[in-house]
matplotlib code that plots the C-alpha trace (Angstrom):
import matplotlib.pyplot as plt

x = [10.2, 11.3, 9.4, 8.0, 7.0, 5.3, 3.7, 2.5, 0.6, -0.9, -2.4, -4.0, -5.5, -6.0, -9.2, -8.3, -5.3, -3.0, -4.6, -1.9, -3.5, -6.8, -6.9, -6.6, -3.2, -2.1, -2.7, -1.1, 2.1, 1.7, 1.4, 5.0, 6.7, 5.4, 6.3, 10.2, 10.7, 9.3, 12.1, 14.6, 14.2, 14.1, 17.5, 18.6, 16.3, 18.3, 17.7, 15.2, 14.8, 14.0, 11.3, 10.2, 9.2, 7.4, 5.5, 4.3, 3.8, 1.1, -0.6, -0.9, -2.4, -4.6, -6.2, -6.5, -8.1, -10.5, -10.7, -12.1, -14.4, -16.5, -16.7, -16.4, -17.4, -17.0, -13.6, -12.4, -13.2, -11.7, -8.5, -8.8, -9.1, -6.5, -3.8, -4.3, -4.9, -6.1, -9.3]
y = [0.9, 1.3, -0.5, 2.6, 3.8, 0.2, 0.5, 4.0, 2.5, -0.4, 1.3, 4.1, 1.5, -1.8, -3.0, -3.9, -4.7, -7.3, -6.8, -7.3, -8.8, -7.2, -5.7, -1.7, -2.8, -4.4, -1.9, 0.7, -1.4, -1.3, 2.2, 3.0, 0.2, 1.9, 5.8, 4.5, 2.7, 5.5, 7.7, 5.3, 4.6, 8.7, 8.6, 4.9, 4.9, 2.3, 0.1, -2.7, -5.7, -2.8, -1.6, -5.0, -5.0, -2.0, -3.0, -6.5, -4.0, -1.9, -4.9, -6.4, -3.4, -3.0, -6.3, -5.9, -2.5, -4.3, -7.0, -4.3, -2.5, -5.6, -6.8, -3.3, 0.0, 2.3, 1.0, 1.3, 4.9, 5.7, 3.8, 5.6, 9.4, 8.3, 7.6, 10.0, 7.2, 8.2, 5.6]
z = [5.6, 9.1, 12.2, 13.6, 9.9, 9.6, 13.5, 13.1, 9.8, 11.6, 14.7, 11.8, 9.6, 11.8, 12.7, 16.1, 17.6, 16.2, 12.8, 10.3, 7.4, 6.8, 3.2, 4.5, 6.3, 3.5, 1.3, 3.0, 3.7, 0.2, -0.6, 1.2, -0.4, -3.1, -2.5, -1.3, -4.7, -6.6, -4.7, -5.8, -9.4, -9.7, -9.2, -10.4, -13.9, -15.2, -12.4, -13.7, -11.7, -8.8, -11.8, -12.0, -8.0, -8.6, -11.6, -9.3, -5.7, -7.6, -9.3, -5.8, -4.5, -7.7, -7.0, -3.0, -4.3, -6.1, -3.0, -0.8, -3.0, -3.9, -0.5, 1.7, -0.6, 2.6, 3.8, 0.2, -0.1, 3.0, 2.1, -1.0, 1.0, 3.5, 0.7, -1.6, -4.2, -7.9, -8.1]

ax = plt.figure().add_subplot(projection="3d")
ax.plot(x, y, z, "-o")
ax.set_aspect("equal")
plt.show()
């Protein structure tokens, strides 16, 4: 992920400025670590400790998921919208 990539996702899902940790941000960091792995082991299927990242990467998200819809249902379903997530 480059720095703009990661600024562009911070000033779309931050809560104010400087907000870098909130769940949504997090999440969303997430979700592109996620999509440029994906890309990767298309073309490198034999490549498992990279498999292994991604298997951890979408547990993390799946528990921040599950983080933000306990304690925030409307910010979870617009994470959800915004990135196109199966939920």
């Amino acid at each position: 992920i480059t720095k703009e990539n990661t600024n562009e996702i911070l000033k779309k899902f931050s809560k104010h400025p400087g907000d870098t940790g909130s769940a949504q941000v997090q999440i969303a960091l997430l979700t592109e670590r996620i999509k440029a792995l994906s890309g990767h082991l298309k073309g490198h299927k034999k490549d498992y400790s990279t498999q292994l990242g991604l298997l951890k990467l979408v547990s993390q998200r799946r528990r921040l998921l599950t983080y933000l819809k306990k304690t925030d249902l409307e910010a979870y379903g617009n994470v959800i919208k915004q990135l196109d997530l199966r939920k």
